[in-house]
N, C-alpha and C positions, 0 to 999 in steps of 0.2 A: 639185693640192692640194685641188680643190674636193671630188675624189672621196674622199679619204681622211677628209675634213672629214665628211663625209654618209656614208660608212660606219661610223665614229666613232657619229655620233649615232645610226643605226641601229643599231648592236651595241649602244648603251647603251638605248635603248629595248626591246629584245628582250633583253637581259641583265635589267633592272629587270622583273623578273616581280612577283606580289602576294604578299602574306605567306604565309610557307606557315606550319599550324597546327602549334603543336606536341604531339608525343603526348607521355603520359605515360610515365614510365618502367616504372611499377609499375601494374598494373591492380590493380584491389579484384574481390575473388572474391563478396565476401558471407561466408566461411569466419568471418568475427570474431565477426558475427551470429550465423552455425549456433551455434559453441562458446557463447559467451555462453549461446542459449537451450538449448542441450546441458544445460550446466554449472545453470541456474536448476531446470532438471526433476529432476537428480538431486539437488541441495539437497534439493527440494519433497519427493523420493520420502524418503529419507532424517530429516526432519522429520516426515513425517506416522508412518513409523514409531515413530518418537521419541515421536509425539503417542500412538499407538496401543498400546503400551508403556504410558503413564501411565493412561490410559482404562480398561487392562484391571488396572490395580493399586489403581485409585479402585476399590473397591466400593459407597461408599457414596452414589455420584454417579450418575445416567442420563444418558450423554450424547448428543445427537441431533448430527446433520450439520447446517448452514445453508446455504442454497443458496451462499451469499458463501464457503464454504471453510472457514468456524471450526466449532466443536465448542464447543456450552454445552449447560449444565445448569442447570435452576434450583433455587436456594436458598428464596427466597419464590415462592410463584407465586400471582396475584391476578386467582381466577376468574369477579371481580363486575365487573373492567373489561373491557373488549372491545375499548378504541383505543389504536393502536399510533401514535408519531410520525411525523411527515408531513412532509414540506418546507416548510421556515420556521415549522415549531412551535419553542418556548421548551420544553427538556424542562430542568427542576431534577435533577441527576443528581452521583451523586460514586463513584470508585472506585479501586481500587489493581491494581498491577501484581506479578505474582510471574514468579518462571523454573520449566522444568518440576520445578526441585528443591524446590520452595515456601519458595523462598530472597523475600523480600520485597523490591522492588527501588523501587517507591515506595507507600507508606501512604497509609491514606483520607485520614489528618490530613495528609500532605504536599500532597497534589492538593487535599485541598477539596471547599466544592461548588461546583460549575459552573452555569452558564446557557448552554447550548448548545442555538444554534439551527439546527434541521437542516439538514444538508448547506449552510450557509453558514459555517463558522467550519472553522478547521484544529482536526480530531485525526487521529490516526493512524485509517487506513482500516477495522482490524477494529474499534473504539468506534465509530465512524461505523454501520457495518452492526450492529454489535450493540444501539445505542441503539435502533432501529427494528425490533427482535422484542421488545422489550420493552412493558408497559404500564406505567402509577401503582403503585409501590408493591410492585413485582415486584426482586428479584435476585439476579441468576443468575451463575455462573462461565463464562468463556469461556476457550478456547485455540486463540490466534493461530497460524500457521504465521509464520515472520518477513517474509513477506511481506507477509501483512496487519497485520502489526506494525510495527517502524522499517525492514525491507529490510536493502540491503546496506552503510547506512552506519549506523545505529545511530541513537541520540539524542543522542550528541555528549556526552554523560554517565555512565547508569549503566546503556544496555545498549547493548553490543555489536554489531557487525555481524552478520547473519543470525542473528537468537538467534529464536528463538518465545519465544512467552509466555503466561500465563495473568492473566487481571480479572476481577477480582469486579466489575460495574456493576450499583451500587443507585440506581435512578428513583426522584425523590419526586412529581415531579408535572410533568405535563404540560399546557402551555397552548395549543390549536390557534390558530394564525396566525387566524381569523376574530377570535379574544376577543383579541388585542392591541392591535387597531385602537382 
């Protein structure tokens, strides 16, 4: 009896192995990611043509590339200042939003004017980059690709997912972070 006692607990010890891990059922390829940015490239290509399209039916506009991906022209240009905004300047600024149909989507009068201090405060990425080629008393028309605009979920309002757009952003004045102190 003593033997089947002690084989007993030998097989249960040699049966009791360690957890074995479990695998997944499904592996991830990465394949979500490819398409995703497949899918953002052809948006972009598709857009810029759009954009290029309008650019070439503005005659009365000159519009240059910005390194940041948008396309402005300026309306006023103001060739006695020479300082462009900085990180944590107060720039006094107000402008409005159109679609590339110059369908109006919000007014200067709806926005206001602002007190946006750079690159601390939320706006949409292309206002961000295009407050900072700007000087005092300059403005200019910009056209977003929707990326640099609201993306792929809009503004929850009055524009749509992947839309481009075009702002007029009129700067009135600029106060560098040193003179706020």
């Amino acid at each position: 009896m003593k033997k089947i006692i002690y084989l007993l607990l030998l097989s249960l010890v040699f049966a009791c192995g360690g957890p074995e891990p479990r695998k997944p059922i499904e592996t991830k390829s990465g394949s979500f990611i490819k398409e995703s940015v497949e899918r953002n490239k052809r948006l972009l290509e598709e857009e810029e043509v759009l954009i290029q399209q309008y650019i070439a039916i503005d005659s009365i506009h000159d519009y240059q590339n910005s390194a940041a991906g948008s396309w402005y022209s300026y309306e006023i240009k103001n060739d006695e200042a020479s300082y462009t905004p900085k990180e944590d300047d107060l720039v006094t600024l107000t402008y409005n939003l159109r679609s590339l149909n110059n369908d109006t989507i919000y007014s200067m009068e709806e926005v206001g004017v602002l007190n946006y201090k750079v690159d601390k405060q939320e706006l949409f990425p292309g206002l961000r980059s295009g407050v900072k080629l700007l000087k005092e008393k300059e403005t200019a028309i910009f056209i977003f690709p929707s990326s640099m605009a609201f993306g792929y979920h809009g503004d929850n309002n009055k524009i749509g997912p992947n839309t481009p757009i075009m702002a007029t952003i009129e700067i009135f004045k600029i106060t560098k972070k040193e003179d706020l102190i």
